[in-house]
C-alpha positions as CSV (number, residue, x, y, z in Angstrom):
1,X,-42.1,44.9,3.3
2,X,-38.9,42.6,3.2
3,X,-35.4,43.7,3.6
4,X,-34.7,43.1,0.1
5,X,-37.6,45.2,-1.2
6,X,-36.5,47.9,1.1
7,X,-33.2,47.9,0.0
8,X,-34.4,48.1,-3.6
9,X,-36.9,51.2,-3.0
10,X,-34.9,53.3,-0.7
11,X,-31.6,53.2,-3.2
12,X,-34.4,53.8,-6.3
13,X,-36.0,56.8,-4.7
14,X,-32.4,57.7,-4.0
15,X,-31.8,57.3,-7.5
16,X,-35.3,59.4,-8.6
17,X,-33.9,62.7,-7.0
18,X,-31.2,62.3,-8.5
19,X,-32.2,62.0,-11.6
20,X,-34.2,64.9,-11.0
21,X,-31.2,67.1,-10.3
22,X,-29.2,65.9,-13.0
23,X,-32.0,66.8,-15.8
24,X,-33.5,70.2,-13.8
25,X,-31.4,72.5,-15.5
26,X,-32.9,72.0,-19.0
27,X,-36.2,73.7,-17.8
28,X,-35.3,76.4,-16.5
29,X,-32.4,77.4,-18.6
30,X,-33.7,80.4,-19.6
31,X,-34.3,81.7,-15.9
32,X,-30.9,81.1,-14.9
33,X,-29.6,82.8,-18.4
34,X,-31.6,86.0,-18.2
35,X,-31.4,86.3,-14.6
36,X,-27.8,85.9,-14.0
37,X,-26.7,86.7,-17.3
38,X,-25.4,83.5,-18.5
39,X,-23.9,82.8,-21.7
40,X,-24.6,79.4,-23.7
41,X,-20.6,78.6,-22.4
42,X,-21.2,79.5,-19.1
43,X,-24.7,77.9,-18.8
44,X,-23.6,74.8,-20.2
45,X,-20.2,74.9,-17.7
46,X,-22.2,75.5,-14.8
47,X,-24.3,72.6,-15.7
48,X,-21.9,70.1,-16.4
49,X,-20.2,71.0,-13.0
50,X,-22.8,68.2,-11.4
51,X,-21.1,65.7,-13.6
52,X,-17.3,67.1,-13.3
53,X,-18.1,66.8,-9.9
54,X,-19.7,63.4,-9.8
55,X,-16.8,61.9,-12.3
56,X,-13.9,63.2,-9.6
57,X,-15.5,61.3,-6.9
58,X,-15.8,57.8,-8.8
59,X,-12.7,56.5,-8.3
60,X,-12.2,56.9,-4.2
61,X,-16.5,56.1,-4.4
62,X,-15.5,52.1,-5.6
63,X,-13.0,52.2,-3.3
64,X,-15.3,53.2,-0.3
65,X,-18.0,51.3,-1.0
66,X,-16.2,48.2,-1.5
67,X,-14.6,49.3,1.9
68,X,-17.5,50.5,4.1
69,X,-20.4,49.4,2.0
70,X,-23.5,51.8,0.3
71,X,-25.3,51.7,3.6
72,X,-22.4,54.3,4.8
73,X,-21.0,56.1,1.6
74,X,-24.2,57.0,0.2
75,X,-26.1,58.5,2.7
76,X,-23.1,60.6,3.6
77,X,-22.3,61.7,0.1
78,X,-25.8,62.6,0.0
79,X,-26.1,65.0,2.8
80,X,-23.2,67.1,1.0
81,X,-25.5,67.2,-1.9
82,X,-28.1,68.8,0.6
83,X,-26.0,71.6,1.1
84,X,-25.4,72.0,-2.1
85,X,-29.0,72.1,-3.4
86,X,-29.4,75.0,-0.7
87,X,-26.3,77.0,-1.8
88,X,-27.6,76.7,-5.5
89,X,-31.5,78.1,-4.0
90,X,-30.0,81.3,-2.5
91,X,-27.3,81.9,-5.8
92,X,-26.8,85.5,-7.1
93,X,-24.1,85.0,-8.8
94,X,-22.1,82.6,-11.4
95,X,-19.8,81.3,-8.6
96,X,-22.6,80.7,-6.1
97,X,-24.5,78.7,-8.8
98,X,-21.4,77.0,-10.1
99,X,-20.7,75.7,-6.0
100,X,-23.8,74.5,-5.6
101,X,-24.1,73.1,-8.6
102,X,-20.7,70.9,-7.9
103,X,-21.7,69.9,-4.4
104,X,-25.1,68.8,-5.8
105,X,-22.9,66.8,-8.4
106,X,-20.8,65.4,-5.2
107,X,-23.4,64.7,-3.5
108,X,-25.6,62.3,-6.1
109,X,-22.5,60.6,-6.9
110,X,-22.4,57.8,-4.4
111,X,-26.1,56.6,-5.3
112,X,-26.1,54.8,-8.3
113,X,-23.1,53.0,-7.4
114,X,-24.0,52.5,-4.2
115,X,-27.3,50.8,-5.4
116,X,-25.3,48.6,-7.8
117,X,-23.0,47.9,-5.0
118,X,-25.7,46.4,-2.4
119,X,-27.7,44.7,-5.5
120,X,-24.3,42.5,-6.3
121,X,-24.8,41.5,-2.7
122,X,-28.7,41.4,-2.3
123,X,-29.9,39.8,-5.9
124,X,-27.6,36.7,-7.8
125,X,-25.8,37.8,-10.9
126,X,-28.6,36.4,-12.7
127,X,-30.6,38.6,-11.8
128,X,-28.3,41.6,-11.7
129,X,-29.1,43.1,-15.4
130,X,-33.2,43.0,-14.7
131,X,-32.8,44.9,-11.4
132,X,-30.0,47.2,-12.4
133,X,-32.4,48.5,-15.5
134,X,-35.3,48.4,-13.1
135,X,-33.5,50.9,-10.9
136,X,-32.6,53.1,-13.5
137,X,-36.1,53.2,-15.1
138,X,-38.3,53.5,-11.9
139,X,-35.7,55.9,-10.9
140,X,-35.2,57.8,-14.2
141,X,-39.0,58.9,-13.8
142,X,-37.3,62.0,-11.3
143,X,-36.6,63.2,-15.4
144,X,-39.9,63.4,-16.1
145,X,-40.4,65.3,-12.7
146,X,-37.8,67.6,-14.0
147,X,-40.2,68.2,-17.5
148,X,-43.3,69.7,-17.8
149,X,-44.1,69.2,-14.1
150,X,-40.7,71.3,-13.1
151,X,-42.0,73.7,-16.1
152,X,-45.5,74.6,-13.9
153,X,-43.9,74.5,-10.5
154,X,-41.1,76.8,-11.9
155,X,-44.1,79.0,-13.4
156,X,-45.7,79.1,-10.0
157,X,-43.3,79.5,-7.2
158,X,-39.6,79.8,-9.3
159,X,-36.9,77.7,-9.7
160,X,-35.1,78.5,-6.0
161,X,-37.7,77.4,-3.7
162,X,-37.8,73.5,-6.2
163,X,-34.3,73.7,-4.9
164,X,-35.2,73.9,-1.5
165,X,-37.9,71.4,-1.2
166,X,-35.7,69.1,-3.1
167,X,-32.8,69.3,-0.7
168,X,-35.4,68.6,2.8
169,X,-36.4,65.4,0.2
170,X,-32.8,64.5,-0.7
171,X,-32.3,64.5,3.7
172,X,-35.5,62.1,4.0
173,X,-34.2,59.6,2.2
174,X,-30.5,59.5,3.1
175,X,-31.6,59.0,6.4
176,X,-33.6,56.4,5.6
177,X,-31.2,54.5,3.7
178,X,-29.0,54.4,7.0
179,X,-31.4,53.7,9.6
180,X,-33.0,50.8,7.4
181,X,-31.0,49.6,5.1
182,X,-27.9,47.2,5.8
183,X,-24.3,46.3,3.3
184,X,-25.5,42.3,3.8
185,X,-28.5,39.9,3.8
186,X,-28.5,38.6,7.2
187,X,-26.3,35.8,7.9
188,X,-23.9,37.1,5.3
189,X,-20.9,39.0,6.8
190,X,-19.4,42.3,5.2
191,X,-16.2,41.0,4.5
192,X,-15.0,45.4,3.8
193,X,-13.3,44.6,0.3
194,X,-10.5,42.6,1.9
195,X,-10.7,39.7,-0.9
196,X,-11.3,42.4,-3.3
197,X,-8.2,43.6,-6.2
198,X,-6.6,47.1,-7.2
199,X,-8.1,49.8,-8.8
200,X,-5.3,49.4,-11.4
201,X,-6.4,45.7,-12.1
202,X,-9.4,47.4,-13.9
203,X,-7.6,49.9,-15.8
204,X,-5.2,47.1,-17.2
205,X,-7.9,45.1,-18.6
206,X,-8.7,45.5,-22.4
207,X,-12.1,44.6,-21.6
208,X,-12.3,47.8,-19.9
209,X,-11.4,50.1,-22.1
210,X,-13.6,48.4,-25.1
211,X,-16.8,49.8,-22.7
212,X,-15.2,52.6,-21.4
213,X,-15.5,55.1,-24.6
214,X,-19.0,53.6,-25.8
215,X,-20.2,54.7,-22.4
216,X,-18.7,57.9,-22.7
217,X,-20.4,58.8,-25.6
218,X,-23.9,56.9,-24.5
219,X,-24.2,57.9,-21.3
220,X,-22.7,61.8,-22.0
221,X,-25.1,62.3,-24.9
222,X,-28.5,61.4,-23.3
223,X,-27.6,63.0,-20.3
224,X,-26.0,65.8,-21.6
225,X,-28.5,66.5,-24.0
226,X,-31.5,65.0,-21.9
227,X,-30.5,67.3,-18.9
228,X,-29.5,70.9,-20.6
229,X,-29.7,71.1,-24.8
230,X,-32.4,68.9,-25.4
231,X,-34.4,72.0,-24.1
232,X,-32.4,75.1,-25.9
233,X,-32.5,72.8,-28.9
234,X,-36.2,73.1,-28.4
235,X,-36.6,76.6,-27.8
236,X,-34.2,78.1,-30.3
237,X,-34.3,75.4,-33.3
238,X,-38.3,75.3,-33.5
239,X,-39.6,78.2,-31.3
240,X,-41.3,76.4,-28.6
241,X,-42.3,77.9,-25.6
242,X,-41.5,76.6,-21.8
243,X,-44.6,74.4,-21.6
244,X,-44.4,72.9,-24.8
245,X,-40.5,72.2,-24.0
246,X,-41.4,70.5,-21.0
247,X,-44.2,68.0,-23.0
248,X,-41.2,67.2,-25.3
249,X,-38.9,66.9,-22.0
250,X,-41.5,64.9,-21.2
251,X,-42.0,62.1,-24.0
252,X,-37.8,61.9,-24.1
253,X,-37.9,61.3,-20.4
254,X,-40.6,57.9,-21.1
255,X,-38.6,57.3,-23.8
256,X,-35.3,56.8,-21.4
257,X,-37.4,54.8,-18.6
258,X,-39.1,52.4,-21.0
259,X,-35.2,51.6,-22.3
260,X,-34.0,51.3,-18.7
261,X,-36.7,49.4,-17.4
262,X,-36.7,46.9,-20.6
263,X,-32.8,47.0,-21.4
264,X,-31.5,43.9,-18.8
265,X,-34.8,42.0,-19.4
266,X,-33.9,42.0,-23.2
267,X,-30.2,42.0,-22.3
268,X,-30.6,38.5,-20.3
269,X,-32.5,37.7,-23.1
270,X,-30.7,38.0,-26.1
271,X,-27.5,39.0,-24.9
272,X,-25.7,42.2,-23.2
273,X,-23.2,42.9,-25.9
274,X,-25.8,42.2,-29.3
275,X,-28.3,44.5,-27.0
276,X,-26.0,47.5,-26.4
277,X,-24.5,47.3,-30.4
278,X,-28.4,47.3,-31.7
279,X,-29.4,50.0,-29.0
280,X,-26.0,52.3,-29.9
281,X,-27.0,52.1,-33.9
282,X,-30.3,53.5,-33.6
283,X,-28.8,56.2,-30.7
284,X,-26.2,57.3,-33.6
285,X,-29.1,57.2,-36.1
286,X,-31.4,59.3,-33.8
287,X,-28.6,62.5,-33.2
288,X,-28.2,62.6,-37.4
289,X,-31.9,63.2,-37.4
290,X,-32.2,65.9,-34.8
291,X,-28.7,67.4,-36.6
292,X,-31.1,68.2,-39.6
293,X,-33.8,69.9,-37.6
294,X,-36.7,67.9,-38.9
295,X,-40.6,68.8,-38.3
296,X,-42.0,68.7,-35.1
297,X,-43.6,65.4,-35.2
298,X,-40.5,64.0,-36.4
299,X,-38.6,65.6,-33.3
300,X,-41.1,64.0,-30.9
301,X,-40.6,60.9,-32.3
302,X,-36.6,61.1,-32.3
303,X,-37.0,62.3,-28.6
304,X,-38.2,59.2,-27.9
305,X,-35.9,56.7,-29.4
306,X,-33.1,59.1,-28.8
307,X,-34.5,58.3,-24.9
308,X,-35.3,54.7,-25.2
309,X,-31.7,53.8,-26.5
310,X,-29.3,55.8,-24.6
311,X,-30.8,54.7,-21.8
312,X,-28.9,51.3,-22.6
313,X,-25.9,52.5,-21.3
314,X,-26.9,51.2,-17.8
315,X,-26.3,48.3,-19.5
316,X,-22.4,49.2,-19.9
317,X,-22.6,48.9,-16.1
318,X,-23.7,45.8,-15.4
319,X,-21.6,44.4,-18.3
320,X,-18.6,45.7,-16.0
321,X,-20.0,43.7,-13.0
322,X,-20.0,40.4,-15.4
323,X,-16.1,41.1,-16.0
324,X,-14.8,41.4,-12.6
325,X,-15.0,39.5,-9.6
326,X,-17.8,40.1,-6.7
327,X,-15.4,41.5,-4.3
328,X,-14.4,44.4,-7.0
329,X,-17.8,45.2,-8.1
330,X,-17.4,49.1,-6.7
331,X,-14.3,49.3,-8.1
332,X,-15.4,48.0,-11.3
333,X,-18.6,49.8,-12.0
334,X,-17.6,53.0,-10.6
335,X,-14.6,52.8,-12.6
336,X,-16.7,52.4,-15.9
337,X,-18.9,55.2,-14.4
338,X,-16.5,57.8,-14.2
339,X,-16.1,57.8,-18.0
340,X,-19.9,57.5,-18.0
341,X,-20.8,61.0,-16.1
342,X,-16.7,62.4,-17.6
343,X,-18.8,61.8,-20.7
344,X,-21.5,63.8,-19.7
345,X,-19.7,66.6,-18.3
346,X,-17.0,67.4,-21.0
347,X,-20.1,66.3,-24.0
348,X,-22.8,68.5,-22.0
349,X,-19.8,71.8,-21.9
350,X,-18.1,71.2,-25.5
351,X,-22.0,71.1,-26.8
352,X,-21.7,74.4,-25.6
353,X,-18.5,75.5,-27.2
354,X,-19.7,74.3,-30.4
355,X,-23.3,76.1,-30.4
356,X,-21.4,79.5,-28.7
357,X,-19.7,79.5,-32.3
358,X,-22.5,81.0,-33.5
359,X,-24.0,84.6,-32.5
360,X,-27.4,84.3,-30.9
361,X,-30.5,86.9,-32.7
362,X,-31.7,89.7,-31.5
363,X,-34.2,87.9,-29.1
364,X,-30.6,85.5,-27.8
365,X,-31.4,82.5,-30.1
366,X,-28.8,80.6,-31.4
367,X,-29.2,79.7,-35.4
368,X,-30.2,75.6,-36.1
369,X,-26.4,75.5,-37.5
370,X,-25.0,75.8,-34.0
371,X,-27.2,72.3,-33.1
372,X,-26.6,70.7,-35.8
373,X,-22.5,71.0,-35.4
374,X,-23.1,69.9,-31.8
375,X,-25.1,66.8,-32.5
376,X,-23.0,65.7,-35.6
377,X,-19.9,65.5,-33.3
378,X,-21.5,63.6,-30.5
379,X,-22.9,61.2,-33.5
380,X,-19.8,60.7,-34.8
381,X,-18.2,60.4,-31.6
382,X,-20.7,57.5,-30.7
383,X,-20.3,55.8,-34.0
384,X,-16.1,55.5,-33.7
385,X,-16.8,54.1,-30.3
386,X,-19.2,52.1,-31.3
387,X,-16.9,50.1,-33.6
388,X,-14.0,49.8,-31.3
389,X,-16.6,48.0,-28.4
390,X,-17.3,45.3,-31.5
391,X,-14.5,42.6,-30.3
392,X,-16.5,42.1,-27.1
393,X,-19.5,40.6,-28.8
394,X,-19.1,36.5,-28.4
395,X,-21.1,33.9,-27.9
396,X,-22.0,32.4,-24.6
C-alpha cells in the first residue's frame, strides 16, 4: 500500500467511527429515554453535547494542527474520546451520560480536520474537493452502521456493550494513525505553521462569514436531524417501529454518502459555489416536505434527498481551503467547522425545545405539530442563509 493510500484510509476509517458516534443516538433513543428517564429536552441536550463539545475544541484544533500536524493532534484527541465512549457504556445517570457524551464529542473532533489538514499536504488543490467528499462518503457509511445494523445489535446485546466495542475500535485506529502515518510526503519538511497567519485573519474576512451561516444551517440540520430526530420523527409522526426506523436510517444514511462521495467530483466540475446553491435549494425544499408529514413512501424518498444534499456541506469546507493560504488551512477549515458542528449542537437541542412544546400521549409520543415547527424553522433558517452566501457565486 503507498504512503498516500495509507494516509487516506487510516484518517477515513477514523472518520467512519466517527460518524458512527455522531449518528448512534438516533437508534436507540428510546432506550436511553425510558431507561434513564429522559425528556425530549434532555435527550436532545445530551445529544448535542458531542457537538458542543466538538465546536469548543475547533478553534485551538486549527491552531494545533497547523502547529504539530494531524499525525499528533488526532490520535491524541482520539484517545479522550475512548474514555469517553466507556464512561457513556457504564452511565446510570443523566450526568454520567451527558460526560461521556462530551468527551466522545472531544474526542472525534480532531479527525475530520485533521484529515483535511494532511490531504492539503498529501493531494494538490486540484484534487482537494474529489478526495475531501471521498472521505466524507466512504467515511459517512459509519451512519449506516449506526441504522438498522445498530437497531439488531442493540436488540441483541444493548446499547452499552456497542459502546464498548466501539471505544477498543476507536484505540485501533488512533494508534495506527500515529505509528504509520506522517504530517509530510517524504522530502517535504513540516514547516509547524510558522509561514502560517492569525486566527483573526479568518474572522475578518467577508468571505468567511458568507459560508459560515450556510454551513451552520447545512451541516446542523443533516446532522442534527440525521443523528437524533430523524428517528423520533419516525417513531412518533408515522408509528414505526425500531426496525423499520433503522431501514429509513438506513436509505437517509446512502442518501448522505452518495452526496459526499459525488459533491467535489461535481463541484470541480461545474463549480463549488453553483454546486452548494443547487444542493442548499433542494435541502430547503426537502425539510418543507417532511414539515407536512407526508406518506411513507414520500418520507423515504425525502430521506434520501434530504441525505444526498446536506451532505454538500463538506463542500463549505473545502471552499474555505480555496480562500486561504496553505499554511492556514487548519485555521481556515476548522474555523468554518466550528459553525458547522455549533450548527449541529444548538439546531439538534432547539429541535428539541421546539417539539418539548407539545405534551407527549399517553404512550410519550409527541403530536406531528411539534415536527413540523421544528423542521419549518431549520428550513427557514437555511433559506435566509442561503441568500446571504449568493455574492460568492463568480465566474472562474
Amino acid at each position: 500500500m503507498s504512503r498516500r493510500l495509507t494516509v487516506f484510509v487510516l484518517f477515513t476509517a477514523a472518520y467512519f467511527i466517527s460518524y458512527f458516534y455522531r449518528s448512534a443516538n438516533a437508534v436507540i433513543a428510546p432506550d436511553l429515554a425510558a431507561e434513564l428517564g429522559l425528556s425530549a429536552a434532555r435527550l436532545g441536550l445530551m445529544t448535542s453535547l458531542f457537538f458542543a463539545t466538538f465546536a469548543l475544541v475547533q478553534i485551538p484544533l486549527g491552531v494545533g494542527l497547523d502547529r504539530w500536524g494531524p499525525r499528533w493532534v488526532t490520535p491524541g484527541l482520539m484517545l479522550i474520546g475512548v474514555v469517553g465512549s466507556l464512561i457513556f457504556a457504564a452511565a446510570t445517570s443523566f450526568p454520567a451520560l451527558a460526560l461521556g457524551r462530551a468527551l466522545i464529542g472531544v474526542g472525534m473532533a480532531g479527525i475530520l480536520m485533521g484529515s483535511l489538514k494532511i490531504f492539503s499536504q498529501w493531494f494538490s488543490a486540484e484534487r482537494f474537493a474529489t478526495v475531501s467528499g471521498l472521505l466524507v462518503g466512504i467515511g459517512s457509511l459509519g451512519a449506516l452502521g449506526a441504522a438498522t445494523p445498530l437497531a439488531w445489535l442493540n436488540n441483541l446485546t444493548g446499547w452499552r456493550s456497542v459502546f464498548g466495542i466501539g471505544a477498543a475500535i476507536t484505540a485501533l485506529i488512533a494508534i495506527s494513525i500515529l505509528l504509520w502515518t506522517r504530517n509530510t510526503p517524504p522530502g517535504v519538511a513540516w514547516t509547524g505553521g510558522s509561514a502560517g497567519g492569525r486566527v483573526g485573519d479568518v474572522f475578518k474576512d467577508l468571505r468567511f462569514w458568507r459560508v459560515a451561516p450556510l454551513v451552520f444551517f447545512l451541516a446542523g440540520g443533516i446532522l442534527g436531524f440525521q443523528g437524533l430526530w430523524g428517528g423520533p420523527y419516525l417513531f412518533h409522526v408515522l408509528g414505526l417501529n425500531d426496525i423499520q426506523t433503522g431501514n429509513l436510517l438506513l436509505i437517509l444514511g446512502i442518501g448522505a454518502t452518495a452526496g459526499y462521495t459525488l459533491s467535489g467530483w461535481l463541484a470541480d466540475r461545474f463549480g463549488l459555489p453553483r454546486v452548494i446553491i443547487a444542493s442548499s435549494t433542494l435541502f430547503v425544499v426537502c425539510q418543507l416536505g417532511l414539515a407536512f408529514h407526508p406518506p411513507l413512501m414520500v418520507v423515504a424518498l425525502l430521506y434520501a434527498l434530504f441525505g444526498f444534499t446536506g451532505a454538500f456541506n463538506v463542500m463549505l469546507l473545502a471552499q474555505s481551503r480555496l480562500l486561504f493560504p496553505l499554511s492556514m488551512t487548519g485555521k481556515a477549515i476548522s474555523a468554518v467547522n466550528l459553525f458547522a458542528i455549533g450548527g449541529t449542537f444548538l439546531l439538534q437541542w432547539w429541535m428539541g425545545l421546539i417539539i418539548g412544546l407539545w405534551p407527549v400521549d399517553a404512550v410519550g409520543h409527541y403530536p406531528p405539530q411539534a415536527y413540523t415547527a421544528a423542521l419549518l424553522f431549520t428550513a427557514a433558517g437555511s433559506f435566509l442563509a442561503l441568500i446571504w452566501y449568493l455574492p460568492l457565486v463568480r465566474r472562474k
